[in-house]
C-alpha positions as CSV (number, residue, x, y, z in Angstrom):
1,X,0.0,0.0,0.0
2,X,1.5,3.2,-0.9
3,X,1.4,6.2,1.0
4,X,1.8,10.3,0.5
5,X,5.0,12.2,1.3
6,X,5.5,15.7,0.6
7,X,9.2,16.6,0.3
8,X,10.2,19.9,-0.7
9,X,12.7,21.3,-3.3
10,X,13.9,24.5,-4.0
11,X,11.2,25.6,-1.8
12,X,8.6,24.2,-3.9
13,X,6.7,20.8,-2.2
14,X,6.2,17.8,-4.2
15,X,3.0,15.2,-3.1
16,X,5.3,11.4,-4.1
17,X,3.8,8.3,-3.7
18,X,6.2,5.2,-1.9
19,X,6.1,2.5,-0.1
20,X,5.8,3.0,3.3
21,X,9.5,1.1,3.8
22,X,10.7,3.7,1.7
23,X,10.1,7.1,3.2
24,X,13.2,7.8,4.6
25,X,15.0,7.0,1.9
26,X,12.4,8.9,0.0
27,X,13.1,11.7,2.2
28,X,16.6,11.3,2.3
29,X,17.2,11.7,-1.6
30,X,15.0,14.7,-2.1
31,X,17.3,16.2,0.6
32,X,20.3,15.1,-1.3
33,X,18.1,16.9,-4.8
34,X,17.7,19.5,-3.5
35,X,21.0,20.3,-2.0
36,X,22.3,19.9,-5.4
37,X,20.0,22.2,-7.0
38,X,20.6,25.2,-4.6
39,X,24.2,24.5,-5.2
40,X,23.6,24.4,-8.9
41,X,21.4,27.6,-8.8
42,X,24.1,29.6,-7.0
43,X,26.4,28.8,-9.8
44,X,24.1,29.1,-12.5
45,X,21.7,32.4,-11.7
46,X,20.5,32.9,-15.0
47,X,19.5,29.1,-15.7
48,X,16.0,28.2,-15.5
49,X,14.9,25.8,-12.7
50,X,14.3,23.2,-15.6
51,X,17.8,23.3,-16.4
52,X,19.5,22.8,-12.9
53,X,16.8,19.9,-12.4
54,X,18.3,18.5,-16.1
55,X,22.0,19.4,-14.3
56,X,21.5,18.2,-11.0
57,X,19.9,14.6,-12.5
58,X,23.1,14.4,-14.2
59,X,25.4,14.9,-11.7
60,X,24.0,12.4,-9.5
61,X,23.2,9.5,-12.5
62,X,27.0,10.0,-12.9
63,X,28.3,9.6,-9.4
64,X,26.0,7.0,-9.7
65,X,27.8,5.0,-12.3
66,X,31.2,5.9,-11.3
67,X,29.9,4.2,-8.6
68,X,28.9,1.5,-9.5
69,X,31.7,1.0,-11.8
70,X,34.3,1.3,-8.8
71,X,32.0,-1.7,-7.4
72,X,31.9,-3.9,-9.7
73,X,36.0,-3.6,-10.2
74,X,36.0,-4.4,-6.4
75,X,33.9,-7.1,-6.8
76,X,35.7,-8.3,-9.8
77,X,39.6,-8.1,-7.2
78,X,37.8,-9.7,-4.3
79,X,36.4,-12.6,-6.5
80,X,39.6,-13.2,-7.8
81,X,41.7,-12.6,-4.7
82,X,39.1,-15.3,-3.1
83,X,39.8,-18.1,-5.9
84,X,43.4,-17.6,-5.6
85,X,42.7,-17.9,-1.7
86,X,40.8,-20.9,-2.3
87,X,43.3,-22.5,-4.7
88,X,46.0,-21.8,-2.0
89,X,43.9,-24.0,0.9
90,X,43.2,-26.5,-2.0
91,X,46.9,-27.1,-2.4
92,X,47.5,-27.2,1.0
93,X,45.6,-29.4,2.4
94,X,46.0,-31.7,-1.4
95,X,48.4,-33.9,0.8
96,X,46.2,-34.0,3.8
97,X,44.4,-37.2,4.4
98,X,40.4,-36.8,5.5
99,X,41.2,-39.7,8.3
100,X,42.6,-39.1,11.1
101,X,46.4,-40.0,11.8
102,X,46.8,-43.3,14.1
């Protein structure tokens, strides 16, 4: 069941439909929006307010991939650190017997 939030940007408020697990994260990026506009509107005076939304969406959808590029190279090291990790115990305990020594 979805609920109402108003969140306000650039002193304007905004009626948004979510879930109700997702308010305050709801909440927390039209904080984050709007933040990013003011910055963008004390830079860029003369811009219309459709253009620093256009601007501000940008910046964020690229942060956004940078991000998730950085991630997926870490993913990419720690899968191969952990197979090398794994191929280390393997040959390790290759001469190891699974009994017991009497």
């Amino acid at each position: 069941m979805t609920e109402a939030v108003t969140v306000k940007i650039l002193d304007r408020d905004y009626l948004i439909g979510c879930e109700p697990g997702e308010r305050e994260s709801l909440i927390a990026a039209s904080r984050l929006l709007d933040a990013r506009m003011r910055e963008l509107r004390g830079s860029h005076r003369m811009a219309g307010i459709d253009r620093i939304a256009v601007l501000a969406a940008l910046n964020l959808a690229h942060e956004l991939t940078t991000m998730r590029s950085e991630a997926e190279l870490r993913d990419k090291t720690m899968e191969r650190l952990l197979s090398e990790l794994n191929r280390n115990l393997s040959t390790l305990s290759g001469g190891a017997s699974d009994s017991p020594a009497t």
